[in-house]
DSSP file (Angstrom, degrees, kcal/mol; ACC not computed):
  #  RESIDUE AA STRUCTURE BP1 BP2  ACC     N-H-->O    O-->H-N    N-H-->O    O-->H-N    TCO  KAPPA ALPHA  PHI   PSI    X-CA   Y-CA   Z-CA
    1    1 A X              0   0    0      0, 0.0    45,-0.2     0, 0.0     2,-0.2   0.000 360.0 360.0 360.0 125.2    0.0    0.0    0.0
    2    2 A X        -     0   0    0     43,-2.5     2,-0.3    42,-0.2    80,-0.2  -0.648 360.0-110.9-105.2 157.3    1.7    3.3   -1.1
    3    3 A X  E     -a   82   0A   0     78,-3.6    80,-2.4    -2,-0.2     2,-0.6  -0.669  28.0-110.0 -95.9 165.9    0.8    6.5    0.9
    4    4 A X  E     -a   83   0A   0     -2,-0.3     2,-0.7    78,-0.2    80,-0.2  -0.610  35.0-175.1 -63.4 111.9   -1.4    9.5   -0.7
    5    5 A X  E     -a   84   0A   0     78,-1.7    80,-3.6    -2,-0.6     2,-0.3  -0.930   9.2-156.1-122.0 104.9    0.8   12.7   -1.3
    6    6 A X  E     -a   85   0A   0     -2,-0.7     2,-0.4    78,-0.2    80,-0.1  -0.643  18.4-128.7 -86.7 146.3   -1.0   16.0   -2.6
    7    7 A X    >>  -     0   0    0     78,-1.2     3,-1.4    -2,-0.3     4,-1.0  -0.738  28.7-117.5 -73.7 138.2    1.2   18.6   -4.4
    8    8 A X  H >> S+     0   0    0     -2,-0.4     3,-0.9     1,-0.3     4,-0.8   0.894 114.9  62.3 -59.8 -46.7    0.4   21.6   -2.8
    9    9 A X  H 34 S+     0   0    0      1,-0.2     4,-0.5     2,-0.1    -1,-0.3   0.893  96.6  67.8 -21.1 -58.0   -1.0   23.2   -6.0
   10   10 A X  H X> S+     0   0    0     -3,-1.4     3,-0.9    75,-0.3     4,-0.5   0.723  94.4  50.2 -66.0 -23.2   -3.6   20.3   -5.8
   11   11 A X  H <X S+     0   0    0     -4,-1.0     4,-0.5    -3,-0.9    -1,-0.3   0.686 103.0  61.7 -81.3 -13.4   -5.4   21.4   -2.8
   12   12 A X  H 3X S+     0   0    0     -4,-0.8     4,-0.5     2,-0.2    -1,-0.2   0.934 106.6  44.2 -48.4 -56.7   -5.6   24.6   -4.4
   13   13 A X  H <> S+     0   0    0     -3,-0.9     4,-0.5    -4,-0.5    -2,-0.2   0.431 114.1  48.5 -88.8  -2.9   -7.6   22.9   -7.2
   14   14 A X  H  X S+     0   0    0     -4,-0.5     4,-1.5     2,-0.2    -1,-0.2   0.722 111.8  51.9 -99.2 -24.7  -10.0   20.7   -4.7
   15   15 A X  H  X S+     0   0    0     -4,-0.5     4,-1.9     2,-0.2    -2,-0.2   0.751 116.5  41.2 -92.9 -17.7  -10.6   24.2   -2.7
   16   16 A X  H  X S+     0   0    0     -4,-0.5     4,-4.0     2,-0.2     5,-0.5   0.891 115.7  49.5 -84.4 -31.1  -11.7   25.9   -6.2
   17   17 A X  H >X S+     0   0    0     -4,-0.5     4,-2.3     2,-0.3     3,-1.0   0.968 112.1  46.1 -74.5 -69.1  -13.4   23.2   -7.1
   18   18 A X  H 3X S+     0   0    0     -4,-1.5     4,-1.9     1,-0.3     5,-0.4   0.843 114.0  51.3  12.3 -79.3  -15.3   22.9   -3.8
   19   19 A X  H 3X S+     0   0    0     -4,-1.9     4,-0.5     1,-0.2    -1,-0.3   0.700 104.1  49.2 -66.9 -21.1  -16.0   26.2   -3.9
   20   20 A X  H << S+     0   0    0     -4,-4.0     4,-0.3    -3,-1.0    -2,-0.3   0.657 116.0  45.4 -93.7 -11.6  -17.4   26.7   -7.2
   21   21 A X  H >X>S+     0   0    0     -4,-2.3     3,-2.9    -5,-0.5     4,-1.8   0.872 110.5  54.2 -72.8 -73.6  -20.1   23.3   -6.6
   22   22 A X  H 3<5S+     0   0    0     -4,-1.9     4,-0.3     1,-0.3    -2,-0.2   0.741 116.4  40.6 -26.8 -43.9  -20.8   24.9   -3.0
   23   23 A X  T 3<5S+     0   0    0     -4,-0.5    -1,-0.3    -5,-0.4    -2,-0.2   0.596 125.5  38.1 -79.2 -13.4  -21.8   28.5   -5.4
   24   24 A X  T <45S+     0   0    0     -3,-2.9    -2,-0.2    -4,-0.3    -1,-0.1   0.390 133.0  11.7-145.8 -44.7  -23.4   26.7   -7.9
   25   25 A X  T  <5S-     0   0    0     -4,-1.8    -3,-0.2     1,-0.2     2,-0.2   0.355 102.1 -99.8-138.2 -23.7  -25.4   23.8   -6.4
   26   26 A X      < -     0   0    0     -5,-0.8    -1,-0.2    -4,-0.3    -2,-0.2  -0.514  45.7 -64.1 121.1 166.1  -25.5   24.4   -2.8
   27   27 A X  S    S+     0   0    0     -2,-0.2     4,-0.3     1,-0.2    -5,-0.1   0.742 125.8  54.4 -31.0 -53.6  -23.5   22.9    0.5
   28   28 A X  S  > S+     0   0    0      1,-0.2     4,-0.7     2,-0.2    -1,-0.2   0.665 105.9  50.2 -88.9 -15.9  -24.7   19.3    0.1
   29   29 A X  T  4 S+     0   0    0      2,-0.2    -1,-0.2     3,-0.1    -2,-0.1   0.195 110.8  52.6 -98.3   9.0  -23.5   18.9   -3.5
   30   30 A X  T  > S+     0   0    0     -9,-0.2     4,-1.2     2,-0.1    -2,-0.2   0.595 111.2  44.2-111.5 -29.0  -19.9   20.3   -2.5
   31   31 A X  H  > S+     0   0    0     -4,-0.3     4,-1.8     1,-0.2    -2,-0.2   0.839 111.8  52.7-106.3 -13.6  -19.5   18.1    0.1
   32   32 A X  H  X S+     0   0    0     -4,-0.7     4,-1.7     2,-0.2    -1,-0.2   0.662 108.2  51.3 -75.9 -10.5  -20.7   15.2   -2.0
   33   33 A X  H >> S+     0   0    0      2,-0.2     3,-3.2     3,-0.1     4,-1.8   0.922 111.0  50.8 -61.4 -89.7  -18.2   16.1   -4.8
   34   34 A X  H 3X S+     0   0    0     -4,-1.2     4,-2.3     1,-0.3     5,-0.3   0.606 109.5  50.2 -18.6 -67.6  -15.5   16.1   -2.3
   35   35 A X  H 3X S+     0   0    0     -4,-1.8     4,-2.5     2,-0.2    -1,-0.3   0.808 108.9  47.0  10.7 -85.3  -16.5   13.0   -1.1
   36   36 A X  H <X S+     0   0    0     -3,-3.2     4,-2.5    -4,-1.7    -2,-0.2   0.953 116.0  45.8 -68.2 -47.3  -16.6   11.3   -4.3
   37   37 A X  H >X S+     0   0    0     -4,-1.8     4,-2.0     1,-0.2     3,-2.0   0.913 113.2  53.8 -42.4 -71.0  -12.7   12.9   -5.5
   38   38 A X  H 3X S+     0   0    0     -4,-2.3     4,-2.4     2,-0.3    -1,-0.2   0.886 108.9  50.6 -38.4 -55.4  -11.4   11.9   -2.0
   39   39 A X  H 3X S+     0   0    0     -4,-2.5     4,-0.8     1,-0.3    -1,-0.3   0.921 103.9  51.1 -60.9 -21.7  -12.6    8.5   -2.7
   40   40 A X  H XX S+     0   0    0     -4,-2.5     3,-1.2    -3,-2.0     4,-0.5   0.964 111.1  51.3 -83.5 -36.5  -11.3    7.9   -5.7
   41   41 A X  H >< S+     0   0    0     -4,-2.0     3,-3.2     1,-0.2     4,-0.5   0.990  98.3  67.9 -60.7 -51.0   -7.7    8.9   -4.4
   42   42 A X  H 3< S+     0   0    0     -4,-2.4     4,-0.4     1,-0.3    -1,-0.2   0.662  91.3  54.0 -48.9 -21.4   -8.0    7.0   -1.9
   43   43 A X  H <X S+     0   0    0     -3,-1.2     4,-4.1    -4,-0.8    -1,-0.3   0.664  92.3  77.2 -86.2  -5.7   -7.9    3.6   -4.0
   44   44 A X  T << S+     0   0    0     -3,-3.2   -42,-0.2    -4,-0.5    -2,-0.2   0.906  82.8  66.0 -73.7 -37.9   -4.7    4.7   -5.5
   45   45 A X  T  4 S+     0   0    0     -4,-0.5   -43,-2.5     2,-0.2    -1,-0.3   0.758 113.0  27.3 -37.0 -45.6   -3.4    3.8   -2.4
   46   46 A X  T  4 S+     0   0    0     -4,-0.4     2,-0.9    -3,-0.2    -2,-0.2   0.887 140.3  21.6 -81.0 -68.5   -4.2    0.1   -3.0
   47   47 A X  S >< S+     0   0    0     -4,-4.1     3,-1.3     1,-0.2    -1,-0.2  -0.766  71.1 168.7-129.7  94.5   -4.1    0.0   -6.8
   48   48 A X  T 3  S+     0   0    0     -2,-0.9    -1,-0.2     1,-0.2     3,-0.2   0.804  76.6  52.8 -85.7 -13.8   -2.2    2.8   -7.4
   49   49 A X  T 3  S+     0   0    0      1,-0.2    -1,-0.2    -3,-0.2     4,-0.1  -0.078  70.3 124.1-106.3  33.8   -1.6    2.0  -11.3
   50   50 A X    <   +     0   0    0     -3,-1.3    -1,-0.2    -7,-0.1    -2,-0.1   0.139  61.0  69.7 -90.0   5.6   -5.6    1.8  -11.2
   51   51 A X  S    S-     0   0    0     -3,-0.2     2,-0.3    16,-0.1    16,-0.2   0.185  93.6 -92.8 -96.5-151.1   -5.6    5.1  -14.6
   52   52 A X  E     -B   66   0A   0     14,-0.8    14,-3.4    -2,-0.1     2,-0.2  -0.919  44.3-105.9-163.5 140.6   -4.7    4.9  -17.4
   53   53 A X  E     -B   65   0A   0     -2,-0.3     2,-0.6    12,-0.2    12,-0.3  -0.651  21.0-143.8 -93.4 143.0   -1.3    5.8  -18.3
   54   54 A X  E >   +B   64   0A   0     10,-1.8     3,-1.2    -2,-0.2    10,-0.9  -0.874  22.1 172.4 -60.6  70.6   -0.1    9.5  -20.3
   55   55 A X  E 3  S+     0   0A   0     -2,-0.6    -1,-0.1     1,-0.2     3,-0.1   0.474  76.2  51.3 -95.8  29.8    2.6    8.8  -22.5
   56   56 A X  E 3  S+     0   0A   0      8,-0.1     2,-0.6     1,-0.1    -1,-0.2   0.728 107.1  49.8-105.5  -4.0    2.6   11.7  -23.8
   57   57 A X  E <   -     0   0A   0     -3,-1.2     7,-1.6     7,-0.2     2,-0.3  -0.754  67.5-174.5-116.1 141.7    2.8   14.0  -20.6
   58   58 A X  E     -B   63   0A   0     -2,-0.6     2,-0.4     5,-0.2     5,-0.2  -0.955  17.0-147.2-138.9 164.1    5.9   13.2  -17.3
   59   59 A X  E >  S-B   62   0A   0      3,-1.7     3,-2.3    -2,-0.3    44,-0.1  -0.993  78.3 -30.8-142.5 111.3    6.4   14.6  -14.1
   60   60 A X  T 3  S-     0   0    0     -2,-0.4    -1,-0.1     1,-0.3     3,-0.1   0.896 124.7 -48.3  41.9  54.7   10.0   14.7  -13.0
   61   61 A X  T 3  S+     0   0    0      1,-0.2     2,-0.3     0, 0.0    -1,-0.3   0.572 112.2 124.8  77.2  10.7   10.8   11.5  -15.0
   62   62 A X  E <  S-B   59   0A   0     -3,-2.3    -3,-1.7     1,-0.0    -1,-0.2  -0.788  71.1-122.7-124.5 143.8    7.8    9.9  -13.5
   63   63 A X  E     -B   58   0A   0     -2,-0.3    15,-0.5    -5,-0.2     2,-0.4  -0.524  36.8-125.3-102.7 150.4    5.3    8.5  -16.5
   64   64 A X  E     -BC  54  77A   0     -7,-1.6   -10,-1.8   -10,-0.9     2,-0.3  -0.821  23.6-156.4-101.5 150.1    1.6   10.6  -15.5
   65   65 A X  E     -BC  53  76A   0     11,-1.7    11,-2.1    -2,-0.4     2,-0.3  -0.753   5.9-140.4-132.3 156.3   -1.8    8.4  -15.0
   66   66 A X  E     -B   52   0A   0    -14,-3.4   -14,-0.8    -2,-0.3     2,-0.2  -0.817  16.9-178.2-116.2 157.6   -5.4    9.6  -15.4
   67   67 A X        -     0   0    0     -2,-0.3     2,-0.2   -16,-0.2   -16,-0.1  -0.649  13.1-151.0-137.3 109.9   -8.1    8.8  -13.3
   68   68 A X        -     0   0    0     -2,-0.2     2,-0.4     5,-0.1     5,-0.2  -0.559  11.3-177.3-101.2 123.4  -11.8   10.1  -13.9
   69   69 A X  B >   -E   72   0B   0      3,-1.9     2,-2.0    -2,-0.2     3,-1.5  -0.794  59.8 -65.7-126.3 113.9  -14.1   10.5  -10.9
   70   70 A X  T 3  S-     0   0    0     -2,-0.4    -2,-0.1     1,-0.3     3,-0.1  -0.165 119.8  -8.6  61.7 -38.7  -17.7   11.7  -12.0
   71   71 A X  T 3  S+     0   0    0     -2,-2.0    20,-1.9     2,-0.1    21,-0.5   0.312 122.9  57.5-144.2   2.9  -17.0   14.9  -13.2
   72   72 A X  B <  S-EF  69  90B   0     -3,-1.5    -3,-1.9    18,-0.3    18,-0.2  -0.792  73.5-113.7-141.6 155.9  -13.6   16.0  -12.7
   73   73 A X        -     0   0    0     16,-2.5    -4,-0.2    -2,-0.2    16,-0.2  -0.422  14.1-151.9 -89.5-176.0   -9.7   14.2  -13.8
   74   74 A X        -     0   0    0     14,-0.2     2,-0.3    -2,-0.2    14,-0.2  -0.836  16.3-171.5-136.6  77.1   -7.1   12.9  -11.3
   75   75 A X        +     0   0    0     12,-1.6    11,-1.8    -9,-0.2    12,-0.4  -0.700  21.2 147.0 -77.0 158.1   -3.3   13.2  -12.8
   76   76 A X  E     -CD  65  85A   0    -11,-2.1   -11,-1.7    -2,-0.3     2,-0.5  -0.809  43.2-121.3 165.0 177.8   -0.7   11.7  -11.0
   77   77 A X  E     -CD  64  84A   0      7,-2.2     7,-1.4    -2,-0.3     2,-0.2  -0.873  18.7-134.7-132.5 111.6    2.3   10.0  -10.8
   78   78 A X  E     + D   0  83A   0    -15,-0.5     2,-0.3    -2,-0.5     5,-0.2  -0.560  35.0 176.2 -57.9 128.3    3.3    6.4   -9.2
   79   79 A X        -     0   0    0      3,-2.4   -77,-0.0    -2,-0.2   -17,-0.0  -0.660  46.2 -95.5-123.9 169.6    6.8    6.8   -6.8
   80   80 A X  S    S+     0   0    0     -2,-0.3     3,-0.1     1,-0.2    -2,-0.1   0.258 120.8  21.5 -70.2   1.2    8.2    4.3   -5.1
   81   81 A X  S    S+     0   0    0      1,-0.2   -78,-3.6   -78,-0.1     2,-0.3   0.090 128.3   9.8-141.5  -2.5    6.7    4.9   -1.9
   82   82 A X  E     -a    3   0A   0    -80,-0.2    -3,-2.4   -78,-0.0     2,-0.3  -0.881  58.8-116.7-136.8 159.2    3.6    7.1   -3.0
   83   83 A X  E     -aD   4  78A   0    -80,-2.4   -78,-1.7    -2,-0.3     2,-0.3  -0.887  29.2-150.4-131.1 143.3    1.6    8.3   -5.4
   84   84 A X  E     -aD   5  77A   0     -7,-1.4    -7,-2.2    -2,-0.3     2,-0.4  -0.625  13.0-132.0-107.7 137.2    1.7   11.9   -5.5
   85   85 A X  E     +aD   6  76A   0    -80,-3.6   -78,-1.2    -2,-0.3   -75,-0.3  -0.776  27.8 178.4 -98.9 138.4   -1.7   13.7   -6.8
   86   86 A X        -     0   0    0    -11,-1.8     2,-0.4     1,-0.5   -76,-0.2   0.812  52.3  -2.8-121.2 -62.9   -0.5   16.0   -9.2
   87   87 A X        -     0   0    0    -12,-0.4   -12,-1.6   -78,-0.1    -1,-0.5  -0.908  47.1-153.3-115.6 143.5   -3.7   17.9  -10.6
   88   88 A X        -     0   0    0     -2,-0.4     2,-0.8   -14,-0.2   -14,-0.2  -0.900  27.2-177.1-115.9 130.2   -7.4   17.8  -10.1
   89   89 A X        -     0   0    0     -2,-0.4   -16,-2.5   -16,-0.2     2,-0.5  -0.830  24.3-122.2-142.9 111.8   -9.1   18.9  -13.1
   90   90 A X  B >   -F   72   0B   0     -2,-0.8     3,-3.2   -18,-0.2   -18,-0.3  -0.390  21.4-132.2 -50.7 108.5  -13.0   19.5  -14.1
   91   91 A X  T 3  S+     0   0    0    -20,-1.9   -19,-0.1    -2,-0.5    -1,-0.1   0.761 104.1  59.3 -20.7 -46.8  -14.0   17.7  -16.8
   92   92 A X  T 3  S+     0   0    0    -21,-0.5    -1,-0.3     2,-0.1     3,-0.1   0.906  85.9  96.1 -55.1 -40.3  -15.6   21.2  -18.1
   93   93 A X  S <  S-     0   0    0     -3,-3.2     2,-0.4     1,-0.1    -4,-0.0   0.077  93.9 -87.5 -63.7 172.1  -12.6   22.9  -18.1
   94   94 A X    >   -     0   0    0      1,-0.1     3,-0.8     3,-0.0    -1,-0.1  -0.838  40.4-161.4 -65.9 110.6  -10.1   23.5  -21.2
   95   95 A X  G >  S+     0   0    0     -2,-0.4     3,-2.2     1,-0.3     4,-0.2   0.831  79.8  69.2-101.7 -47.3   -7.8   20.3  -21.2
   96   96 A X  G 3  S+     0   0    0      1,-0.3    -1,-0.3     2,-0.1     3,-0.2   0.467  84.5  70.6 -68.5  12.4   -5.2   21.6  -23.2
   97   97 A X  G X> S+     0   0    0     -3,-0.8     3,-1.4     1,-0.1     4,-0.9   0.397  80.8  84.6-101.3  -7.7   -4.0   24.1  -20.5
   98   98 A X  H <> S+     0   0    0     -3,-2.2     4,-2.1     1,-0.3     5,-0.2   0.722  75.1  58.1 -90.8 -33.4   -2.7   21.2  -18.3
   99   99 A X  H 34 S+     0   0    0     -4,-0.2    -1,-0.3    -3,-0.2    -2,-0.1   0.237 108.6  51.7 -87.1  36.1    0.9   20.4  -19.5
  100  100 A X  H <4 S+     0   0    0     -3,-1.4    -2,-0.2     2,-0.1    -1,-0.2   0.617 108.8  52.1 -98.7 -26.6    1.7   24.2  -18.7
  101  101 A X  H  X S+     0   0    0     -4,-0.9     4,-1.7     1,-0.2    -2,-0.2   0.784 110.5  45.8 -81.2 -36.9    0.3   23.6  -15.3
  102  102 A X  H  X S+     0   0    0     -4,-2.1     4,-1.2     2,-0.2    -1,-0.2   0.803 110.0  51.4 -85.0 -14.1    2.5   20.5  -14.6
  103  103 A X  H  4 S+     0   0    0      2,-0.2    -2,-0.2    -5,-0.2    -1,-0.2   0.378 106.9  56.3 -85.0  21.5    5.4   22.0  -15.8
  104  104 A X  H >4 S+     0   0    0     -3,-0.1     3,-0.8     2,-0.1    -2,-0.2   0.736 111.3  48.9-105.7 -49.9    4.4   25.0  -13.2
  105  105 A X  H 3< S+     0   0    0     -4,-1.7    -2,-0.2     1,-0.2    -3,-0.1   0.844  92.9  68.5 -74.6 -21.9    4.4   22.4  -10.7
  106  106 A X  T 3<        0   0    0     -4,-1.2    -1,-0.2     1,-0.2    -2,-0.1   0.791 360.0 360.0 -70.0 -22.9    7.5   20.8  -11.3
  107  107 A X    <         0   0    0     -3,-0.8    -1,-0.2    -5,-0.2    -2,-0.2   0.690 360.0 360.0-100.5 360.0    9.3   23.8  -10.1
């Protein structure tokens, strides 16, 4: 079982994300979002290669995995002792802004 490691960025993107259901939909559909992301990280722990692998996009030498929960992406990256959560990213959003954003995080 590897442990869960957020990039600091990503909690950034869980708190916008949060906040824009919670403005949008109400209390009880923010905290059921949350909910549902958090759960899905949380199996990476177990089956951390549980995505679908990105060969076109790396993170520090580290090959990048997708994960979909319910409306929103999961990137991140398998380590040897972790997996480190790299982005979380609304399905809505513009996709093609994301390898500027991991190479924002890589520094």
């Amino acid at each position: 079982m590897r442990k869960i490691v957020w990039h600091i960025s990503t909690k950034d993107d869980l708190l916008d994300i949060v906040n824009y259901l919670k403005r949008s939909f109400g209390k009880a559909v923010a905290k059921k979002g949350l909910s549902e992301i958090k759960g899905t990280v949380n199996l990476l722990a177990t089956f951390p290669f549980l995505g679908t692998k990105d060969d076109s996009l790396t993170f520090e030498n580290h090959a990048i995995y997708t994960l979909h929960s319910r409306f929103n992406r999961i990137l991140y990256t398998v380590r040897e002792k972790d997996v480190l959560i790299l982005i979380i990213w609304n399905n809505r959003r513009d996709i093609s802004k994301i390898e500027e954003i991991l190479k924002d995080r890589a520094n």
